[in-house]
PyMOL Python script that loads the backbone (N, CA, C, O; Angstrom):
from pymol import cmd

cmd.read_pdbstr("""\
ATOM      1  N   UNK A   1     -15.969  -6.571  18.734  1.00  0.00           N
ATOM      2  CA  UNK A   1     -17.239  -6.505  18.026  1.00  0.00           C
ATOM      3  C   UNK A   1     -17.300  -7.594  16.960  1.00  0.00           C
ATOM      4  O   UNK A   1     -16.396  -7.661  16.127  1.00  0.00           O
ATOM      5  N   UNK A   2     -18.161  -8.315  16.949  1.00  0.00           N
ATOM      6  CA  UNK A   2     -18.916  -9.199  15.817  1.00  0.00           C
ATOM      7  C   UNK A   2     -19.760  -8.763  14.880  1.00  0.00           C
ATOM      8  O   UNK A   2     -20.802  -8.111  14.932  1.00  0.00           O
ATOM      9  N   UNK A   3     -19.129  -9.237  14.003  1.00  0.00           N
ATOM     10  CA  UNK A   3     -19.840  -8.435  12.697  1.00  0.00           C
ATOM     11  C   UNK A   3     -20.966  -9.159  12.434  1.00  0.00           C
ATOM     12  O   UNK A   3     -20.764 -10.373  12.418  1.00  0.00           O
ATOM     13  N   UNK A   4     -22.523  -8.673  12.140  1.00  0.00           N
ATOM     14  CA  UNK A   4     -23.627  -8.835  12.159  1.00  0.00           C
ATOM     15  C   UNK A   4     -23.771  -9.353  10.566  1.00  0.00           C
ATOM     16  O   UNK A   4     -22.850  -8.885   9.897  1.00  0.00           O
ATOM     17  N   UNK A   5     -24.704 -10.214   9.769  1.00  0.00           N
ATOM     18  CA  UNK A   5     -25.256  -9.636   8.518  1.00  0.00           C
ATOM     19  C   UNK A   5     -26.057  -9.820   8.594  1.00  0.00           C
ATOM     20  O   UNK A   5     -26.263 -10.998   8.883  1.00  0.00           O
ATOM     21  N   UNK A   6     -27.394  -8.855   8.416  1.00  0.00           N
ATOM     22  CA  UNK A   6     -28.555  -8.590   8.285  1.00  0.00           C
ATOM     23  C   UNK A   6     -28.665  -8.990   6.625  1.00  0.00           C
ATOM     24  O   UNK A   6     -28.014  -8.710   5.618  1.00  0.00           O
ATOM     25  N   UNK A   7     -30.020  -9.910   6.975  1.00  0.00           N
ATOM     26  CA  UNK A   7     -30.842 -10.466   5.840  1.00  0.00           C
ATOM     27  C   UNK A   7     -32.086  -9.636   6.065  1.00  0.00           C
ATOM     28  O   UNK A   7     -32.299  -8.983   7.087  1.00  0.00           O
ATOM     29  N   UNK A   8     -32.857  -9.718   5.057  1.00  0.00           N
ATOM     30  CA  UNK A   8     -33.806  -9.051   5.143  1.00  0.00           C
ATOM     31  C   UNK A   8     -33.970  -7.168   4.588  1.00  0.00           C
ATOM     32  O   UNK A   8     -34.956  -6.519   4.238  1.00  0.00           O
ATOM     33  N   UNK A   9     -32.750  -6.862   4.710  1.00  0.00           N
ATOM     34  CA  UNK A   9     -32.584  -5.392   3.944  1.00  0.00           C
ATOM     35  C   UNK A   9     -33.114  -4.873   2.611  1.00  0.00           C
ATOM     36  O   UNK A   9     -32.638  -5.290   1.555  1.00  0.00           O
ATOM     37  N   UNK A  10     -33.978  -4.072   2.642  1.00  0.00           N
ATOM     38  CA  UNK A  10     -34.227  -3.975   1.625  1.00  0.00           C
ATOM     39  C   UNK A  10     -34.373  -1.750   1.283  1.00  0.00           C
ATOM     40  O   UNK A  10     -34.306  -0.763   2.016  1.00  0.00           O
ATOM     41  N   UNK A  11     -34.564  -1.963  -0.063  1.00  0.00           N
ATOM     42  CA  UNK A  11     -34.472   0.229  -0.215  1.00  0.00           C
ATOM     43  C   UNK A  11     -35.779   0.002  -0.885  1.00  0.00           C
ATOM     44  O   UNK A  11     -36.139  -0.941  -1.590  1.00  0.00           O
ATOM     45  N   UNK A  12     -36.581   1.362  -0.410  1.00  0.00           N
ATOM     46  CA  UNK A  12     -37.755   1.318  -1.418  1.00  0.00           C
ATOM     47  C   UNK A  12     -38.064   3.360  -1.835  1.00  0.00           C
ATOM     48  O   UNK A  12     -38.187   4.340  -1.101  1.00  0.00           O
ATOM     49  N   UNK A  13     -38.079   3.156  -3.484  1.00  0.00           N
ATOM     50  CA  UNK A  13     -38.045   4.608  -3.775  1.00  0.00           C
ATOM     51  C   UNK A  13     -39.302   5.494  -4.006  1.00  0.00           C
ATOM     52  O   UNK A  13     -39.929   5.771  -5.029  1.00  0.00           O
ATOM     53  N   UNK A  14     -39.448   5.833  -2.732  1.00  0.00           N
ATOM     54  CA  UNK A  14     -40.891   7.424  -3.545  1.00  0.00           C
ATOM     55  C   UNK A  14     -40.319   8.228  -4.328  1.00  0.00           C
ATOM     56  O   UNK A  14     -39.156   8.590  -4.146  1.00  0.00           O
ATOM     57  N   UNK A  15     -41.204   8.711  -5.524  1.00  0.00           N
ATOM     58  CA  UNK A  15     -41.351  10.046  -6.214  1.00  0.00           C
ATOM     59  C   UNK A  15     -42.268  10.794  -5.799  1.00  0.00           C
ATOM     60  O   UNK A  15     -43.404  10.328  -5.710  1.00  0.00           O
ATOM     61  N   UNK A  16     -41.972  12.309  -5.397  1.00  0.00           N
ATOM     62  CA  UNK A  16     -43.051  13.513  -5.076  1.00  0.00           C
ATOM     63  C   UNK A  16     -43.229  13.828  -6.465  1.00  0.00           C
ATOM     64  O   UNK A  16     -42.460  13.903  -7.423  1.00  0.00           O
ATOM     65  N   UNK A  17     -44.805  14.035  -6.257  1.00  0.00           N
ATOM     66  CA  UNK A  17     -44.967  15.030  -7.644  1.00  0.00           C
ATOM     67  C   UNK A  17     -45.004  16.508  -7.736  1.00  0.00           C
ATOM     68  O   UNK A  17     -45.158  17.088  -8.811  1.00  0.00           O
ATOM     69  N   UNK A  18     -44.866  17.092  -6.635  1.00  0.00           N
ATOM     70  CA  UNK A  18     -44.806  18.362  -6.138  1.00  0.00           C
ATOM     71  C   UNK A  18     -44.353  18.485  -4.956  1.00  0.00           C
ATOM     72  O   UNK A  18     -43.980  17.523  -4.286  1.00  0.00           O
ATOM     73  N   UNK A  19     -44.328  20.015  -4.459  1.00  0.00           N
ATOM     74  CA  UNK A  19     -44.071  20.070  -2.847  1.00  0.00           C
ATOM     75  C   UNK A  19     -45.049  19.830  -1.732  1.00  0.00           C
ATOM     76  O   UNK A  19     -46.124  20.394  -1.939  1.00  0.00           O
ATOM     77  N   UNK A  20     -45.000  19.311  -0.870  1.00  0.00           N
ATOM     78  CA  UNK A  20     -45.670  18.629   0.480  1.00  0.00           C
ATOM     79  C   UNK A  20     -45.757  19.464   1.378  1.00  0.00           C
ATOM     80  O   UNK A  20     -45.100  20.502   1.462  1.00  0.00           O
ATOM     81  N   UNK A  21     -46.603  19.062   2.141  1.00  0.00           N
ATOM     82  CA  UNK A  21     -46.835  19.815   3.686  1.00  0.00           C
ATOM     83  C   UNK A  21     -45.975  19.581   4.437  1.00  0.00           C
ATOM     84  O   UNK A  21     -45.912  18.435   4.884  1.00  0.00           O
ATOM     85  N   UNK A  22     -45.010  20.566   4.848  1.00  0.00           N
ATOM     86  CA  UNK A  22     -44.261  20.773   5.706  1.00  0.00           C
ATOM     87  C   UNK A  22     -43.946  19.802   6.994  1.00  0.00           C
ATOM     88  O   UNK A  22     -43.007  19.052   7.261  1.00  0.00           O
ATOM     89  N   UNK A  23     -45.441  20.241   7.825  1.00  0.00           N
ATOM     90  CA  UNK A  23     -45.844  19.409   8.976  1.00  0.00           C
ATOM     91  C   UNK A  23     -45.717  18.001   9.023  1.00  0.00           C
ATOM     92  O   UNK A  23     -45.058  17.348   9.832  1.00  0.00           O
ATOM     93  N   UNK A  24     -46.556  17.505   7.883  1.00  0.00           N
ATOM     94  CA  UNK A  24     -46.963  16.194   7.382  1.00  0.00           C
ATOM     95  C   UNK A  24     -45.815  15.473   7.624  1.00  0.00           C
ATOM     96  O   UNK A  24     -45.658  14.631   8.508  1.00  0.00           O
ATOM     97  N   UNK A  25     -45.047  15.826   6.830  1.00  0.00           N
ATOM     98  CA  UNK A  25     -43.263  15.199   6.392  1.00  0.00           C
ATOM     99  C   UNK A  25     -43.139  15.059   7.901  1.00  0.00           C
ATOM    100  O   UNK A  25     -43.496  13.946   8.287  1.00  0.00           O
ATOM    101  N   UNK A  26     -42.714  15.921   8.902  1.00  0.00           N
ATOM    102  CA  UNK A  26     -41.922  15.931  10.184  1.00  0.00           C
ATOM    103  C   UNK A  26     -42.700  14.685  10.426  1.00  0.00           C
ATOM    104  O   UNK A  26     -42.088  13.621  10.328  1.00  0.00           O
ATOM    105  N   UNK A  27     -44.060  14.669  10.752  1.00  0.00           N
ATOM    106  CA  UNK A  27     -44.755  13.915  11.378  1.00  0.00           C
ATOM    107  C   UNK A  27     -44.538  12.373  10.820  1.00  0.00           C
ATOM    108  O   UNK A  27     -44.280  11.383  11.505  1.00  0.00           O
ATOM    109  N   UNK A  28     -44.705  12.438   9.454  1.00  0.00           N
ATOM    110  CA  UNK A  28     -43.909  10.904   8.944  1.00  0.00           C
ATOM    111  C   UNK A  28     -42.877  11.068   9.487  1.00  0.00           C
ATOM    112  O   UNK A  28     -43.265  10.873  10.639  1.00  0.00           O
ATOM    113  N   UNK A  29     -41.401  11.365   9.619  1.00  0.00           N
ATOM    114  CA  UNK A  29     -40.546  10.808  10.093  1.00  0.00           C
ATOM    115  C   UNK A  29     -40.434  10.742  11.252  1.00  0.00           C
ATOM    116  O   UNK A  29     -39.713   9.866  11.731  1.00  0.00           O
ATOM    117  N   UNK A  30     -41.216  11.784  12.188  1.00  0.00           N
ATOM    118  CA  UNK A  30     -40.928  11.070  13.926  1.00  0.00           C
ATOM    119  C   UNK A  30     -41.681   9.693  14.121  1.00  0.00           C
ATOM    120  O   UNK A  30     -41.283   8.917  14.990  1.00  0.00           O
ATOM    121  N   UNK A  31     -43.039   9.303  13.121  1.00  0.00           N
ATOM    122  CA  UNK A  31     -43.549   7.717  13.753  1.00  0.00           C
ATOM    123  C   UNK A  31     -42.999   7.008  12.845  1.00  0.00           C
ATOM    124  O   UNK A  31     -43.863   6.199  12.507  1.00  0.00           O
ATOM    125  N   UNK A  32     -41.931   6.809  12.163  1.00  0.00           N
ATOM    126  CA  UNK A  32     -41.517   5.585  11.018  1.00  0.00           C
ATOM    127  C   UNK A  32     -41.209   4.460  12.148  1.00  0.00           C
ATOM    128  O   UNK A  32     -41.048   4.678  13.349  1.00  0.00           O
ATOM    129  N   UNK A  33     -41.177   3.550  11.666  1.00  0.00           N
ATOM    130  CA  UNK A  33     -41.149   2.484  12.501  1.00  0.00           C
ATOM    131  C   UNK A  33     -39.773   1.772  12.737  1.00  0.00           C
ATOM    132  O   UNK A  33     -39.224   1.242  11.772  1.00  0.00           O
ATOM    133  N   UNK A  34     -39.324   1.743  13.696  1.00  0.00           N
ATOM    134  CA  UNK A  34     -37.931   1.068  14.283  1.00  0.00           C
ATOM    135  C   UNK A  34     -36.898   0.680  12.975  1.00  0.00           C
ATOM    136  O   UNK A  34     -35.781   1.151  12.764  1.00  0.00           O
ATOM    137  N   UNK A  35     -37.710  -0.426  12.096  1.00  0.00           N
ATOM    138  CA  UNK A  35     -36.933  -1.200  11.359  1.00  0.00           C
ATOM    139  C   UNK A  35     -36.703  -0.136  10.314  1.00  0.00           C
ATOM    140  O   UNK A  35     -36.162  -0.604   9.312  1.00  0.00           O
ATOM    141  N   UNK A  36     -36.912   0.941  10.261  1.00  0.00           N
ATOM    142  CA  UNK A  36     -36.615   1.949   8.903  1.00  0.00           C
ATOM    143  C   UNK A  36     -35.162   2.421   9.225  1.00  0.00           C
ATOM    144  O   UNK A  36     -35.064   3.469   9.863  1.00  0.00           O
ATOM    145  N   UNK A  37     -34.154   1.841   8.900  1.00  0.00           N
ATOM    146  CA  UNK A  37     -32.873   2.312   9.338  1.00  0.00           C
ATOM    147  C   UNK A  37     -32.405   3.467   8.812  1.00  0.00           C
ATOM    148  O   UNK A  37     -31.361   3.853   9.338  1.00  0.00           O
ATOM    149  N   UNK A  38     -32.912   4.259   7.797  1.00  0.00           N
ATOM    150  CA  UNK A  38     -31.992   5.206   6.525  1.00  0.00           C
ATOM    151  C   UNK A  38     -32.867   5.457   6.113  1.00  0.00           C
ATOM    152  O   UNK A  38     -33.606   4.563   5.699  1.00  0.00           O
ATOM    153  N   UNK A  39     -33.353   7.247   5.984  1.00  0.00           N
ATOM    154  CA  UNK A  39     -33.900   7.354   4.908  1.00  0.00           C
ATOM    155  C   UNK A  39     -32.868   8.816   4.132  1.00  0.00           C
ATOM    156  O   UNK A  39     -31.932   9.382   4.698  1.00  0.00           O
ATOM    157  N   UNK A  40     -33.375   9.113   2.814  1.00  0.00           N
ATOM    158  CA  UNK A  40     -32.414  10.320   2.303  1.00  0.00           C
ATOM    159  C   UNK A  40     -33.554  10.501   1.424  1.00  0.00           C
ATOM    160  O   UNK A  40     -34.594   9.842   1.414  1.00  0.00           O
ATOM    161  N   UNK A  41     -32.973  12.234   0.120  1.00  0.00           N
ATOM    162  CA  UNK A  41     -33.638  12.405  -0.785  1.00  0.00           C
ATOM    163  C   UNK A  41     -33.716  14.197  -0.693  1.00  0.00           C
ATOM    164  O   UNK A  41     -33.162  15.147  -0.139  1.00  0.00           O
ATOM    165  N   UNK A  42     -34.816  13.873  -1.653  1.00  0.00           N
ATOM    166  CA  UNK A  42     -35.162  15.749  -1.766  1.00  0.00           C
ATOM    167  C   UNK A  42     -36.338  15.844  -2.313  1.00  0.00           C
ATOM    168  O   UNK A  42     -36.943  15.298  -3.235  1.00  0.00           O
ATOM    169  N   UNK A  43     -36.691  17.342  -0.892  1.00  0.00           N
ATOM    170  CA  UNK A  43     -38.164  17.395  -1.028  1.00  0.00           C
ATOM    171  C   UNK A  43     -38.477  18.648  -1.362  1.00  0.00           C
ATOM    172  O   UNK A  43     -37.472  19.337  -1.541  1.00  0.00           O
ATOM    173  N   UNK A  44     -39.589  19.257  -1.528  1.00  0.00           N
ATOM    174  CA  UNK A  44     -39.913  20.881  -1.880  1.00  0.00           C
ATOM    175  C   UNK A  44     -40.927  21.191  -1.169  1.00  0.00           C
ATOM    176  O   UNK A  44     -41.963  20.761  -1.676  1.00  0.00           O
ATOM    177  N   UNK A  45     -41.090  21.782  -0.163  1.00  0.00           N
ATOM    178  CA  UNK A  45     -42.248  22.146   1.137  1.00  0.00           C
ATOM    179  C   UNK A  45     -43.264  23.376   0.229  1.00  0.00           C
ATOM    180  O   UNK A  45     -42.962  24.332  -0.486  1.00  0.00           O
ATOM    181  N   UNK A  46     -44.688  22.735   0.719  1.00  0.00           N
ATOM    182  CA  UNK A  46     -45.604  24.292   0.329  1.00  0.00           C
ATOM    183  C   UNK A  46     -45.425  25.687   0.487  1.00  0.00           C
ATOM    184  O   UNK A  46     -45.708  26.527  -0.366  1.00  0.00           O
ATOM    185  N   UNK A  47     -44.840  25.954   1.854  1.00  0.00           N
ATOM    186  CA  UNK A  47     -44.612  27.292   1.847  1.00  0.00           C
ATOM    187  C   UNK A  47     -43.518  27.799   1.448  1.00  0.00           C
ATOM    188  O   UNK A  47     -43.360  29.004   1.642  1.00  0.00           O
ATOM    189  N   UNK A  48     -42.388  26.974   0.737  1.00  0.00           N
ATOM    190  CA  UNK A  48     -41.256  27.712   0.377  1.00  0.00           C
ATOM    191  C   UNK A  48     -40.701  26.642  -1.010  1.00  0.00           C
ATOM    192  O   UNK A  48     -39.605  26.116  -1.207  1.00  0.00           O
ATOM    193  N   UNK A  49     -42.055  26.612  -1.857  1.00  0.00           N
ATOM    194  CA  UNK A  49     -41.893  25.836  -3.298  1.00  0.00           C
ATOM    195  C   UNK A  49     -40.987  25.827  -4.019  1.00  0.00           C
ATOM    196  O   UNK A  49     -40.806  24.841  -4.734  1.00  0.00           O
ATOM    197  N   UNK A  50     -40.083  26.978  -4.065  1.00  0.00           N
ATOM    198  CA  UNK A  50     -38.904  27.051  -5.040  1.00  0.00           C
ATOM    199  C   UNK A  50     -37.320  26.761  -4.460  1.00  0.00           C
ATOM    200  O   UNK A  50     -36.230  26.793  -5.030  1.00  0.00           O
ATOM    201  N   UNK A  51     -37.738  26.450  -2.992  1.00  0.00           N
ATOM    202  CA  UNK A  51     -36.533  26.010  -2.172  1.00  0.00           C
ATOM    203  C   UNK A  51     -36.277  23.980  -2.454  1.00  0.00           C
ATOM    204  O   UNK A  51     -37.180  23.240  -2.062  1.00  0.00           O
ATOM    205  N   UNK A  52     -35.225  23.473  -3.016  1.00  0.00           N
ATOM    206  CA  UNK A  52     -35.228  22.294  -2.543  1.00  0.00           C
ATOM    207  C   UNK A  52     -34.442  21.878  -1.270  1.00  0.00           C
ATOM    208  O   UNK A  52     -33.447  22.424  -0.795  1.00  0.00           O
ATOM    209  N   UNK A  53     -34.977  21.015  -0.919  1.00  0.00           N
ATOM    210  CA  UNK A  53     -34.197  20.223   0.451  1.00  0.00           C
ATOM    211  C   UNK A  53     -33.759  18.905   0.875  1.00  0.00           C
ATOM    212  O   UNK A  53     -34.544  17.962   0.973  1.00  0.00           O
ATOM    213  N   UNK A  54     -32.436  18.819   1.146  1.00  0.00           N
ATOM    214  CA  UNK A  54     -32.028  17.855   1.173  1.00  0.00           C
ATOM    215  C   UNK A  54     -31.863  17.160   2.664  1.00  0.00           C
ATOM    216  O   UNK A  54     -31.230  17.731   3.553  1.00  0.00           O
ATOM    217  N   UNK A  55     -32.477  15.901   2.848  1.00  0.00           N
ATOM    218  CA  UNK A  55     -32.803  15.403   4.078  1.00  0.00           C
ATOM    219  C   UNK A  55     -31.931  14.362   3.853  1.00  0.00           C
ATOM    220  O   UNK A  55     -31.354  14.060   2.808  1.00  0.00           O
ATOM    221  N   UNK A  56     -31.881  13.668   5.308  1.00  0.00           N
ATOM    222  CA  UNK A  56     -31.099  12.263   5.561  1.00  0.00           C
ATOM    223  C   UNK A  56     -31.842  11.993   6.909  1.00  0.00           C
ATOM    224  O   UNK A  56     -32.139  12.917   7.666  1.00  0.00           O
ATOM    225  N   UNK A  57     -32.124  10.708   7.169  1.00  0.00           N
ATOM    226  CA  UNK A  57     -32.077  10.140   8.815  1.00  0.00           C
ATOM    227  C   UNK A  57     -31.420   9.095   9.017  1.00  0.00           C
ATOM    228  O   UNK A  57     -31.336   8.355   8.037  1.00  0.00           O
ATOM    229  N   UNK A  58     -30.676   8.603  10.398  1.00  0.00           N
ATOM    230  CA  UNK A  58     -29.896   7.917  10.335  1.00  0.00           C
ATOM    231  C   UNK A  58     -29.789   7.917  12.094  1.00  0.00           C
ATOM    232  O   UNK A  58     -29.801   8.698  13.045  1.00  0.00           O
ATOM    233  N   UNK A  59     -29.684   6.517  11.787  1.00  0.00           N
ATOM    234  CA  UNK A  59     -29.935   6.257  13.622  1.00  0.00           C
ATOM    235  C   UNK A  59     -31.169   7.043  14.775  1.00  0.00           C
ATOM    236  O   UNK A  59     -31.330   7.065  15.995  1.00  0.00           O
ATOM    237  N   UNK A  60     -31.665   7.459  13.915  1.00  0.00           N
ATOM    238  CA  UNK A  60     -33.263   8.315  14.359  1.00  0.00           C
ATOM    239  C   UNK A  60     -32.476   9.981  14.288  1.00  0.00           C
ATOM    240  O   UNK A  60     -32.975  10.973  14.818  1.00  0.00           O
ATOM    241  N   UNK A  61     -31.578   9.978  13.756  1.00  0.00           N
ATOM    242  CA  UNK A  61     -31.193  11.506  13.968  1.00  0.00           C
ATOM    243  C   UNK A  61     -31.856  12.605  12.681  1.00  0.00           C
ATOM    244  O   UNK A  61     -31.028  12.580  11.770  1.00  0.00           O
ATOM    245  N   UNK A  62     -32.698  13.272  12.408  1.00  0.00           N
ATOM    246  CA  UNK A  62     -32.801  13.812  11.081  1.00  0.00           C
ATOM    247  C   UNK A  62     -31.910  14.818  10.814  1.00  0.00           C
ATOM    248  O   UNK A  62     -31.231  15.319  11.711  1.00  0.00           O
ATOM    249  N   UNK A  63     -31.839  15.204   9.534  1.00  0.00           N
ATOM    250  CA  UNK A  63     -30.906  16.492   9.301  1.00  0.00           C
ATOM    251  C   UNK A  63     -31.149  17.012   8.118  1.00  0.00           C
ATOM    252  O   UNK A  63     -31.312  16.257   7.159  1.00  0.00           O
ATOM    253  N   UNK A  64     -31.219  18.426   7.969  1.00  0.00           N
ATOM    254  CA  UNK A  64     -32.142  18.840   6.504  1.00  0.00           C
ATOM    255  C   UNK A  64     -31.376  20.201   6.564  1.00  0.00           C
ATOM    256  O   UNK A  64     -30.931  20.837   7.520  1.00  0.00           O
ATOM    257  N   UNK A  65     -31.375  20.396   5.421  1.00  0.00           N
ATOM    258  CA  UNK A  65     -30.497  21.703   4.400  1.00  0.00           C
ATOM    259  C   UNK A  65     -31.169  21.797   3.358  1.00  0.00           C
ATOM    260  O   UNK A  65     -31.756  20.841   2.850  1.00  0.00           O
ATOM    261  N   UNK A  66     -31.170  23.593   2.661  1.00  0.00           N
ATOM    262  CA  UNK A  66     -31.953  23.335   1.469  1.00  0.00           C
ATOM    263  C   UNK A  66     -29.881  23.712   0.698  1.00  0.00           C
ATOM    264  O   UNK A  66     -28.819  24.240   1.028  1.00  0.00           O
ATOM    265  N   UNK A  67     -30.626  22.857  -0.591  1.00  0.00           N
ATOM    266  CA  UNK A  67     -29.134  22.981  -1.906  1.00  0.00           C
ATOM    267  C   UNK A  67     -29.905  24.127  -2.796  1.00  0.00           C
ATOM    268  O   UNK A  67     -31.043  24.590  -2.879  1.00  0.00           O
ATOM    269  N   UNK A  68     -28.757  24.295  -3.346  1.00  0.00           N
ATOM    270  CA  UNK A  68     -28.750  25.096  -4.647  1.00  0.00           C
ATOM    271  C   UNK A  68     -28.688  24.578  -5.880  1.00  0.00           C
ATOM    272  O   UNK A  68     -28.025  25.133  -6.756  1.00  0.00           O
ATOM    273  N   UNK A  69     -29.603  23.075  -6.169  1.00  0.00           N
ATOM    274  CA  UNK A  69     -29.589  23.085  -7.388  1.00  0.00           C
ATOM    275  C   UNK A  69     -30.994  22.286  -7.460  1.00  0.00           C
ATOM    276  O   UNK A  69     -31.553  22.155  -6.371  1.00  0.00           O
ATOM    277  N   UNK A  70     -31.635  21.740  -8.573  1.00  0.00           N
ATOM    278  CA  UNK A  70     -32.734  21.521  -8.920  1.00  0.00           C
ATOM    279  C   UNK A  70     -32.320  19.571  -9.055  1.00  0.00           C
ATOM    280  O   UNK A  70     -31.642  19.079  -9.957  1.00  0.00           O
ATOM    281  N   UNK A  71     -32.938  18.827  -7.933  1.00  0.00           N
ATOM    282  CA  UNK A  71     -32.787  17.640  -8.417  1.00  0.00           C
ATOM    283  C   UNK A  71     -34.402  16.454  -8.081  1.00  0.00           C
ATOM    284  O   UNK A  71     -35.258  16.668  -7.223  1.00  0.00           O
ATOM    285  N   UNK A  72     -34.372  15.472  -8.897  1.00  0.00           N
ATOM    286  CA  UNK A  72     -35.028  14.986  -8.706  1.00  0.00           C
ATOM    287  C   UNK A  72     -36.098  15.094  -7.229  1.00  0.00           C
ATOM    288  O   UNK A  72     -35.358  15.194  -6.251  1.00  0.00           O
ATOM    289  N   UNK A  73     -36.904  15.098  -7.004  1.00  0.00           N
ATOM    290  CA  UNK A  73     -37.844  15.343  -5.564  1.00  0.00           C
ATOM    291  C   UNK A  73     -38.150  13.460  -5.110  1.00  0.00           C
ATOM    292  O   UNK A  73     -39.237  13.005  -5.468  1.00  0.00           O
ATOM    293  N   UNK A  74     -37.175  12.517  -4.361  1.00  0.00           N
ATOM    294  CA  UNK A  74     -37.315  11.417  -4.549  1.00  0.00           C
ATOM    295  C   UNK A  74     -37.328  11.113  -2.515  1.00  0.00           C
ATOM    296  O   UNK A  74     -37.299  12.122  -1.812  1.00  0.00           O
ATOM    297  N   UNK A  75     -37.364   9.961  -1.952  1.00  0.00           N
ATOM    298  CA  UNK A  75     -37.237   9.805  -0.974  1.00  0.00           C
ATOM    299  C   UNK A  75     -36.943   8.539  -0.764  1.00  0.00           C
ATOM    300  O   UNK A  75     -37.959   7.844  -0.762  1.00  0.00           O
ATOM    301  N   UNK A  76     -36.016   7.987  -0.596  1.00  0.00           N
ATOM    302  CA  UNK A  76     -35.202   6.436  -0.025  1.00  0.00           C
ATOM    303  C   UNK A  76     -35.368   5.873   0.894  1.00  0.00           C
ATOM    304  O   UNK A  76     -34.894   6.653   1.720  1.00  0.00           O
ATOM    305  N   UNK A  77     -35.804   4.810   1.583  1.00  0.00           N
ATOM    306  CA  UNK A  77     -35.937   4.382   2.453  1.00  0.00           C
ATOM    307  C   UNK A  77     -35.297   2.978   2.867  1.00  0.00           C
ATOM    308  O   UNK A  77     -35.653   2.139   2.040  1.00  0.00           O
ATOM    309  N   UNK A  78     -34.814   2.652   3.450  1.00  0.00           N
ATOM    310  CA  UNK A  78     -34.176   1.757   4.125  1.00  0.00           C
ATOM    311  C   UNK A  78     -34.226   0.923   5.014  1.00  0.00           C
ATOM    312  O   UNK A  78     -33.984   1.414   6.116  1.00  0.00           O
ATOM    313  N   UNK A  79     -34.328   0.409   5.016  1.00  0.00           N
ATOM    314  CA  UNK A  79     -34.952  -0.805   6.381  1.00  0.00           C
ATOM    315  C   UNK A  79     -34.940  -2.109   6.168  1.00  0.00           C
ATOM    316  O   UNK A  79     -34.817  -2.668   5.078  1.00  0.00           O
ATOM    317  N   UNK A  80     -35.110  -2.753   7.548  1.00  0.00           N
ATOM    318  CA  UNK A  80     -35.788  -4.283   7.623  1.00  0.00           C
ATOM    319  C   UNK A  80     -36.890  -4.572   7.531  1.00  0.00           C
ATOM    320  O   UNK A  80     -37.728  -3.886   8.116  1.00  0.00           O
ATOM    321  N   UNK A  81     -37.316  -5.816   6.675  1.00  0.00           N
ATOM    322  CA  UNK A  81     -38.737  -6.185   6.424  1.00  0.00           C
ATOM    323  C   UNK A  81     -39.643  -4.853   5.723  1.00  0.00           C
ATOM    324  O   UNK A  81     -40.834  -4.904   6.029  1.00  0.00           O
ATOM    325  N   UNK A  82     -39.362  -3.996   5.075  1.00  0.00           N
ATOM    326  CA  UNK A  82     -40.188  -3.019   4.770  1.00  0.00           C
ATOM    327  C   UNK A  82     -41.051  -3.179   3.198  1.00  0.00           C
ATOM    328  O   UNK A  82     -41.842  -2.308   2.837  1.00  0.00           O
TER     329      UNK A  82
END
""", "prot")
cmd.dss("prot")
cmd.show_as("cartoon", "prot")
cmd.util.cbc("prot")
cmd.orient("prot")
């Protein structure tokens, strides 16, 4: 294997100001677009406001857990050209 370096990388940070539509969210992350390599963070869904949740995607795989503690509600994103 040859090691690659990607130019062009860049992170860009949302703040939620509250909790989001559930649906909405899924639906952003199944159409993000190819070059979004990584995203992470923590979100708080409408129907279960006092739950936080901690997401990651990575290689198109998502994966979400809610934690037990109260942290920032932020979302990371990762990619080329973004």
């Amino acid at each position: 294997h040859k090691l690659h370096h990607h130019h062009g990388i860049k992170s860009m940070k949302y703040t939620f100001t509250g909790p989001i539509d559930r649906q909405l969210f899924y639906q952003f992350i199944m159409q993000l677009p190819k070059n979004v390599m990584r995203l992470k963070g923590y979100v708080q869904f409408r129907d279960q406001p006092n739950e936080t949740i901690e997401f990651q995607l990575a290689y198109g795989l998502p994966d979400f857990g809610p934690i037990n503690q109260e942290l920032p509600l932020i979302m990371v994103i990762i990619g080329e050209h973004i």
